[in-house]
C-alpha positions as CSV (number, residue, x, y, z in Angstrom):
1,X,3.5,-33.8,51.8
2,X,-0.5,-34.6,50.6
3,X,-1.4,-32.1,54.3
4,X,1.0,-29.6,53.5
5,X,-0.4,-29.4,49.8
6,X,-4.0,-29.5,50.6
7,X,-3.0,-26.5,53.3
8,X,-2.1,-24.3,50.4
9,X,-4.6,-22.0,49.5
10,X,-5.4,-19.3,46.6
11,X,-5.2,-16.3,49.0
12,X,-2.1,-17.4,50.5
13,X,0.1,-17.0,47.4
14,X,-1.8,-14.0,46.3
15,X,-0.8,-12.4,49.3
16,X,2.7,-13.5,48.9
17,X,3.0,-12.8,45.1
18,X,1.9,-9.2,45.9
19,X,4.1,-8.6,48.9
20,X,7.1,-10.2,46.6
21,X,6.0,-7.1,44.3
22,X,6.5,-4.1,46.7
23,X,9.6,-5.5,48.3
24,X,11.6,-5.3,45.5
25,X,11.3,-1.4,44.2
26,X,12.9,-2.2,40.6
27,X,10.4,-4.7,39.6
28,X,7.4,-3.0,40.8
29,X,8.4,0.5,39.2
30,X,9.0,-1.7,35.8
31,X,5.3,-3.9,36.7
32,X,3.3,-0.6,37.4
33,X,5.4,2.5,36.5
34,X,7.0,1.6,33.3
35,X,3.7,1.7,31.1
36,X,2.8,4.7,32.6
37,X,6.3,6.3,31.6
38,X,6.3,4.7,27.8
39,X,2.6,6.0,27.3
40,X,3.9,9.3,28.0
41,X,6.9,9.0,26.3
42,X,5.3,7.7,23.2
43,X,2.4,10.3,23.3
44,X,5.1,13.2,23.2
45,X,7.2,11.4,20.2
46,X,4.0,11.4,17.6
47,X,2.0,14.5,19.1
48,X,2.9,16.6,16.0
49,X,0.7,13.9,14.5
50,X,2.8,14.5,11.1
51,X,5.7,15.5,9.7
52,X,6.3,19.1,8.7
53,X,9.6,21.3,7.5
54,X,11.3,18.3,5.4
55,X,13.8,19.7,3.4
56,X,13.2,20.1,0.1
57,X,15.4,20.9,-3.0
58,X,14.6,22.7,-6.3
59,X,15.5,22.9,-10.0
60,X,13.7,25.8,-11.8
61,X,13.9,25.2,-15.5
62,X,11.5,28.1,-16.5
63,X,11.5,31.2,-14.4
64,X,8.7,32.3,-14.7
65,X,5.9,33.2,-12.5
66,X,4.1,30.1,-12.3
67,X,7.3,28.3,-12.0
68,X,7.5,31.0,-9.1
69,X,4.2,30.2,-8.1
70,X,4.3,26.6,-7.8
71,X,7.4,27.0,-5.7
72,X,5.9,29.4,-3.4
73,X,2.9,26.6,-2.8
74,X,5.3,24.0,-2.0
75,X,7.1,26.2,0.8
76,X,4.3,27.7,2.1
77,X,2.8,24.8,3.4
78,X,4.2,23.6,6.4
79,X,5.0,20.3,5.5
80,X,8.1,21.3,2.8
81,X,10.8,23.7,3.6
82,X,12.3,24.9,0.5
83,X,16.2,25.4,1.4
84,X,18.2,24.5,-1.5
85,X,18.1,25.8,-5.2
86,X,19.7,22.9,-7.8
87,X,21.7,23.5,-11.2
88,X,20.0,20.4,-13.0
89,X,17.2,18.2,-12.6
90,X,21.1,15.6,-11.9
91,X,21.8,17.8,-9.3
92,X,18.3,16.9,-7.8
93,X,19.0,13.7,-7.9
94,X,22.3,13.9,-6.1
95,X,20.9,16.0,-3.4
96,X,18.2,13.3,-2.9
97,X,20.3,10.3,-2.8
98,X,22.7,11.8,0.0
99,X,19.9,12.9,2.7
100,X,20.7,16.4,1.7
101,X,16.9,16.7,0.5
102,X,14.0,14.5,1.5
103,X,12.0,16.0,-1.8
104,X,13.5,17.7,-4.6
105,X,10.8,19.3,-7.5
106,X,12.0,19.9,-11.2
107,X,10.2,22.4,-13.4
108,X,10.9,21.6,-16.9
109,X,12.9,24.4,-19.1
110,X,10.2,26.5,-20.7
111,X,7.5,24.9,-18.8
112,X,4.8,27.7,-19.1
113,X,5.3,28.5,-22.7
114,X,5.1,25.0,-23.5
115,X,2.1,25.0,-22.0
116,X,0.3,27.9,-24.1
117,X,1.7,25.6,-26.9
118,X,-0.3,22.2,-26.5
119,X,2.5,20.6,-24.6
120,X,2.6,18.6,-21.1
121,X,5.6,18.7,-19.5
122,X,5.4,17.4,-16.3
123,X,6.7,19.1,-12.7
124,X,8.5,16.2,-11.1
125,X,8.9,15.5,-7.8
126,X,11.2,12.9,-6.5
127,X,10.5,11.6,-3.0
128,X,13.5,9.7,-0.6
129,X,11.6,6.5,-0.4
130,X,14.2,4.8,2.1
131,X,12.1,6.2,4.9
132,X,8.6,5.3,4.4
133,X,7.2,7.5,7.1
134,X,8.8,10.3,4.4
135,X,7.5,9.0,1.5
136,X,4.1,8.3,2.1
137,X,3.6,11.9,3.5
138,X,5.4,13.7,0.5
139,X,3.9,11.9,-2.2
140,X,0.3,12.9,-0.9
141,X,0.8,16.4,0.1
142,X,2.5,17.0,-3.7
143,X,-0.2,15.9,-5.0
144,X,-2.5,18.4,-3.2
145,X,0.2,21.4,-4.1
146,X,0.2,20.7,-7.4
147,X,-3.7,20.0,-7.7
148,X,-3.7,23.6,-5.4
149,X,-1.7,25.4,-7.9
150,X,-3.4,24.2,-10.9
151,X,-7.1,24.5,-9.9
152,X,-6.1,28.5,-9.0
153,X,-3.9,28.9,-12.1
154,X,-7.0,27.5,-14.5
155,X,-9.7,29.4,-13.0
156,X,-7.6,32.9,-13.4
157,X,-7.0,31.9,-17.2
158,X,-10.8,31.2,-18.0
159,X,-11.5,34.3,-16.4
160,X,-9.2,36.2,-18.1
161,X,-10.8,34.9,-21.2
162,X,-14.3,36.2,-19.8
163,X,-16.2,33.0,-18.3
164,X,-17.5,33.8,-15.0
165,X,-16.2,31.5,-11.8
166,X,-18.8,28.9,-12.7
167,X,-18.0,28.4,-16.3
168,X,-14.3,29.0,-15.4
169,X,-14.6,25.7,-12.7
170,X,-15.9,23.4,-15.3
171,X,-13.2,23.7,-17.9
172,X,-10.3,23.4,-15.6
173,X,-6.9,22.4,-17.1
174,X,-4.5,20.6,-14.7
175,X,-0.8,21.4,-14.7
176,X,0.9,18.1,-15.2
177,X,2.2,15.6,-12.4
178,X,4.7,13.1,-12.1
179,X,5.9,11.4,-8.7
180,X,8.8,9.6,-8.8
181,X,9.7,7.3,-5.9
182,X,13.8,6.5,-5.2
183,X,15.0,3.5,-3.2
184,X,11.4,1.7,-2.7
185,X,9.4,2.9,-5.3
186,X,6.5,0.3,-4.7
187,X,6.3,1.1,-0.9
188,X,7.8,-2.2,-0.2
189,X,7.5,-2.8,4.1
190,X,10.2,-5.7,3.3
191,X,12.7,-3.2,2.4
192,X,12.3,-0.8,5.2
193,X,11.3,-2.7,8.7
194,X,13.6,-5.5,8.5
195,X,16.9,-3.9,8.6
196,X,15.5,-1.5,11.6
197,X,14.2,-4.7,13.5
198,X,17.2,-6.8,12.9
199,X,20.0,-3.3,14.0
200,X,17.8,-3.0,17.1
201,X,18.2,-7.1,17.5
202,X,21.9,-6.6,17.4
203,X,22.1,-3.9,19.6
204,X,20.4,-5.6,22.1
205,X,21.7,-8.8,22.2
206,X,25.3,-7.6,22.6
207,X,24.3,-4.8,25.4
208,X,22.8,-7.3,27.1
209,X,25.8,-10.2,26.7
210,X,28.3,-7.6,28.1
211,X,26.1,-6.8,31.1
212,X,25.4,-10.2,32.0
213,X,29.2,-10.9,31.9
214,X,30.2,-8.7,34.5
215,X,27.0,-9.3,36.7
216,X,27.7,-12.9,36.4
217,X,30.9,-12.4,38.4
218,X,28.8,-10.4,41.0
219,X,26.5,-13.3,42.2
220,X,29.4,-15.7,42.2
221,X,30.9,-13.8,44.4
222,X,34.2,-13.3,42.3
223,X,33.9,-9.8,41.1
224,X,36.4,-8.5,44.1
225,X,39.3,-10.4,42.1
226,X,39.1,-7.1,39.5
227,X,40.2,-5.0,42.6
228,X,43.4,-5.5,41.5
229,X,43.0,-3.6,39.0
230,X,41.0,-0.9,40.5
231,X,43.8,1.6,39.3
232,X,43.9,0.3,35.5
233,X,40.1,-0.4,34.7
234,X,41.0,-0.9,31.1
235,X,42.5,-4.3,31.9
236,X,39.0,-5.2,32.7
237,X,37.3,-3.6,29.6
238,X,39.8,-5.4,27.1
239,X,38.9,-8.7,29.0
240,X,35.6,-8.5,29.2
241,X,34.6,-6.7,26.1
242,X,36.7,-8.1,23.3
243,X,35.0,-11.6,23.3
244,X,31.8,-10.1,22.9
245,X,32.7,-6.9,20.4
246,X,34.2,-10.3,18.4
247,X,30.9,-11.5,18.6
248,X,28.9,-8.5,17.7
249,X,31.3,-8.7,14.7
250,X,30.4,-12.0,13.6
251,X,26.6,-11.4,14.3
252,X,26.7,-8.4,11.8
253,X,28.2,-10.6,9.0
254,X,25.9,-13.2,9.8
255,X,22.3,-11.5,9.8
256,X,23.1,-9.3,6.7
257,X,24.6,-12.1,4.9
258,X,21.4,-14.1,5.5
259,X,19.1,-11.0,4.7
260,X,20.5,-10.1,1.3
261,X,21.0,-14.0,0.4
262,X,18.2,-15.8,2.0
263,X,15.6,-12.9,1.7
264,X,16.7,-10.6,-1.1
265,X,16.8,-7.4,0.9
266,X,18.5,-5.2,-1.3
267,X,22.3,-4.8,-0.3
268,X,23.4,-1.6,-2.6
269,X,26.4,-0.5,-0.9
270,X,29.9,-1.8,-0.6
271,X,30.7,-4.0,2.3
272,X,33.6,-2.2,3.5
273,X,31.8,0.6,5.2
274,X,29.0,-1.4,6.7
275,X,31.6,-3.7,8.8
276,X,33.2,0.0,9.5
277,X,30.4,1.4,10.6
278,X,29.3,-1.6,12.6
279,X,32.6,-2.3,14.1
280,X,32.5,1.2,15.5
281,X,28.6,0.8,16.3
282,X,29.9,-2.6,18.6
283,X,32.5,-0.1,20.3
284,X,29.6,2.2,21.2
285,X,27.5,-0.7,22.9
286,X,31.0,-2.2,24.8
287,X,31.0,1.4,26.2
288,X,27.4,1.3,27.3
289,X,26.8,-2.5,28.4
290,X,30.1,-1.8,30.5
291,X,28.9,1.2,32.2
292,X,25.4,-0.1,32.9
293,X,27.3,-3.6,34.4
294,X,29.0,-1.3,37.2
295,X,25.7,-0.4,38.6
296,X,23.6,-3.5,38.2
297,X,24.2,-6.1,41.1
298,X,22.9,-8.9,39.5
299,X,21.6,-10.3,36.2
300,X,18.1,-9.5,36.8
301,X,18.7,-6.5,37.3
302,X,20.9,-6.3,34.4
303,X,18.0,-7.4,32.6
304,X,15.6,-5.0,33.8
305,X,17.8,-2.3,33.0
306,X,18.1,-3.2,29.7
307,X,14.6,-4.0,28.7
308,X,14.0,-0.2,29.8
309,X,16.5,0.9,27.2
310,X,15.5,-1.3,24.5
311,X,12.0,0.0,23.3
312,X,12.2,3.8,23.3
313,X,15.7,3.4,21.8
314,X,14.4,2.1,18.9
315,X,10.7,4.3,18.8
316,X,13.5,7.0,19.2
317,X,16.1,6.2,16.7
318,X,14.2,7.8,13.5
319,X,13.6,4.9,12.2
320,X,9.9,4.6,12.4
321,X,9.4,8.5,13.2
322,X,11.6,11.3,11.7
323,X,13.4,12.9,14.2
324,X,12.6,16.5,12.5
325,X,9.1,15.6,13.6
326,X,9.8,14.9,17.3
327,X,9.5,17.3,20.2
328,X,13.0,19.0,20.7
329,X,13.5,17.1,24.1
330,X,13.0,13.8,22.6
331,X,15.0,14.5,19.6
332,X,17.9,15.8,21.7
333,X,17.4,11.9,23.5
334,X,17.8,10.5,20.4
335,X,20.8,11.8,19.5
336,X,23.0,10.0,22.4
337,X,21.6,6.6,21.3
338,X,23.9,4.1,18.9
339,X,21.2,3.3,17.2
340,X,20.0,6.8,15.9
341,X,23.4,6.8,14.1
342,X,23.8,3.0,13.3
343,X,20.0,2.9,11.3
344,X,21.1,5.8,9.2
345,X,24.3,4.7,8.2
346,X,22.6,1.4,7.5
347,X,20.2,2.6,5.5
348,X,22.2,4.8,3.4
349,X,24.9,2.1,2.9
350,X,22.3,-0.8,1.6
351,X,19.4,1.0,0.4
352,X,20.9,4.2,-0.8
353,X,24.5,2.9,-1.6
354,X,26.6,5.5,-0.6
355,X,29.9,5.6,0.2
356,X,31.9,5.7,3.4
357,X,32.2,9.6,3.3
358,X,28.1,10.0,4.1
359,X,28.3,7.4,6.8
360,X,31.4,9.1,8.4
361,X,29.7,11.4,10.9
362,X,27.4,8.5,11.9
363,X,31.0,6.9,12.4
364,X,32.3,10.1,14.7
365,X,29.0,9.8,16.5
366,X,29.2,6.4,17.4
367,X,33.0,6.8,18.0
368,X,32.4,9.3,20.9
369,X,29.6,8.0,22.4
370,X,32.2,4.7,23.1
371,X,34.7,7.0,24.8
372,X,32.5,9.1,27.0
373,X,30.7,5.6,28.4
374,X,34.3,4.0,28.6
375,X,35.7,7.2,30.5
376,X,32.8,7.4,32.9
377,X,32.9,3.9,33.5
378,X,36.8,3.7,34.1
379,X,36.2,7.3,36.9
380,X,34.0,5.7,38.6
381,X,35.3,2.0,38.8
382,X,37.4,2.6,42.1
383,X,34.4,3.8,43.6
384,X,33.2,0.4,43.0
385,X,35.5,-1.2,44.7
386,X,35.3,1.9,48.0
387,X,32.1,0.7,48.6
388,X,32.6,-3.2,48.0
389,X,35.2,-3.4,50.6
390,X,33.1,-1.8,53.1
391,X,30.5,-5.1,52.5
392,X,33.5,-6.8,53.9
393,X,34.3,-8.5,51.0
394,X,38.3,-8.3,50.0
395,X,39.5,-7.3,46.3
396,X,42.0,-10.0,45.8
397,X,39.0,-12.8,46.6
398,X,39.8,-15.6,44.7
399,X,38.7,-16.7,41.4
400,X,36.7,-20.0,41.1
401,X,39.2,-21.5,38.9
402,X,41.7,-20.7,41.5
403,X,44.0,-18.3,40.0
404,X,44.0,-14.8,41.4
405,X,44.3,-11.3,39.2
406,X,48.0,-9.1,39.6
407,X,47.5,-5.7,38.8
């Protein structure tokens, strides 16, 4: 044993570890390709470096031309896209509170002639604050409109009056500014990352339960029992899925229950549509983590697989980067991942506490991205079986607990 150690060298088993690494294709694409892939990937999702075009809503109180005016300064830039006109600084509200508007502006009634009179009504912008990556952009680049519009508005008045641009400059007047904030008016990262970090948890966890399920039956050599049932595949799905959609169930209970009782992250919403919602998100992931355990052979590379989903499904989910700011492509990505849906029904339920009617397309999402996967997977389970019978192996093998599947 002592000769045989002292025989082992340094170069020996760096030889072998890098050998190990170009046998097996999978792990060396994920070692050296991977990074290469993500980098590119990542590049592409922030190269518009920030977000332009969010919506933005807008009650008009005055009418006048520098109510006009200050309107006209908040579309032109290409950061706001003015598409809805509002009956009431309420109806602002409401628009912003749904997702309808990322930004609505109210001009107070009679703004400009309560100007000329000694007054300071404020313009008023209110901001969707359950997205930070929203908020922190919109509050700034308000700010600069309104400082934009009043700097130009002041110096035409003084020289109106006769002061020449230099005089005009020095006794500016600013229009007044208020910024108000909904959802997480202090710019809290407690009530924004957590719920993103702890959905993407969830998502994982169970797609990666469901795929080591069936994979586990592959290495002990028991997965040909299922042949049986190589004409009904949704005996298999009910078997193997329902213990672990149970489980994603009790997992959603659990980690909300602790983060709005252990941590105080707000909880607005009923609880009725977030287990709806989630229950539906779990169906989504049994689709998936089913499908992707046809075509890995084993847990590893169950594991691999998933790992590879895991990152850029949560970089792409909106979460941390507005899909309105990502390349077409990418946002077209995004919108076959649970997630996408999942975070913005989450958010809108506890942050935002809305009802189950502006969660329900999330819900139709989710819904059919759980029957396509289910549907692909059940056309191409025979195909499964084609090719393991030609390995030699028989579909009515045995289980290890020595009972044997009927169809």
């Amino acid at each position: 044993m002592q000769d045989s150690q002292e025989r082992l060298r340094i170069r020996d088993v760096f030889r072998e570890e890098w050998l190990s690494i170009f046998r097996d294709r999978r792990f060396m694409a994920i070692l050296l390709i991977t990074p290469i892939v993500y980098t590119i990937l990542f590049g592409f999702l922030y190269s518009h470096q920030r977000i332009t075009e969010m919506p933005v809503t807008v009650y008009d109180g005055d009418n006048s031309q520098l109510s006009r005016q200050i309107i006209q300064a908040f579309d032109s830039t290409d950061s706001f896209a003015v598409t809805r006109q509002a009956t009431n600084q309420e109806d602002v509200v409401r628009q912003v509170e749904t997702g309808e508007a990322k930004v609505g502006i109210v001009i107070p009634d009679n703004f400009t002639t309560r100007l000329k009179h000694g007054e300071n009504p404020p313009v008023l912008t209110l901001i969707d604050g359950s997205n930070m990556m929203y908020s922190n952009s919109a509050s700034r680049i308000a700010n600069q409109v309104i400082s934009s519009v009043s700097a130009g508005v002041s110096v035409n008045s003084m020289k109106q009056k006769g002061m020449n641009a230099d005089q005009a400059a020095s006794t500016l007047t600013t229009i007044p500014f208020r910024s108000r904030v909904l959802f997480n008016p202090v710019y809290d990262y407690k009530l924004f990352m957590p719920l993103g970090v702890i959905s993407a948890a969830l998502q994982q966890c169970l797609l990666l339960g469901i795929a080591l399920s069936c994979t586990r039956d592959k290495e002990a050599g028991t997965w040909g029992r299922f042949g049986a049932w190589r004409n009904t595949p949704w005996r298999l799905a009910i078997a193997k899925l329902a213990p672990y959609y149970a489980a994603g169930a009790f997992n959603v209970l659990t980690v909300f229950s602790i983060s709005a009782l252990c941590f105080d992250i707000p909880f607005r919403g009923q609880v009725l549509p977030l287990i709806l919602v989630s229950l539906v998100f779990n169906f989504a992931l049994c689709g998936l983590g089913f499908l992707f355990s046809l075509f890995s052979k084993t847990r590893v590379d169950a594991t691999q697989t998933l790992m590879l989903i895991a990152v850029p499904s949560f970089m792409l989910s909106g979460y941390t980067w507005p899909l309105e700011a990502m390349p077409g492509f990418l946002r077209g990505l995004a919108e076959i991942l649970p997630l996408t849906y999942y975070l913005d029904a989450v958010r809108n339920i506890t942050l935002k506490g809305l009802d189950i009617t502006y969660v329900f397309k999330d819900m139709i999402a989710l819904g059919v991205i759980g029957c396509v996967s289910l549907l692909v997977s059940f056309a191409i389970y025979p195909l499964f079986f084609r090719q393991h019978q030609t390995t030699g192996r028989h579909a009515d093998v045995p289980a290890q607990d020595g009972f044997t599947l009927k169809g």
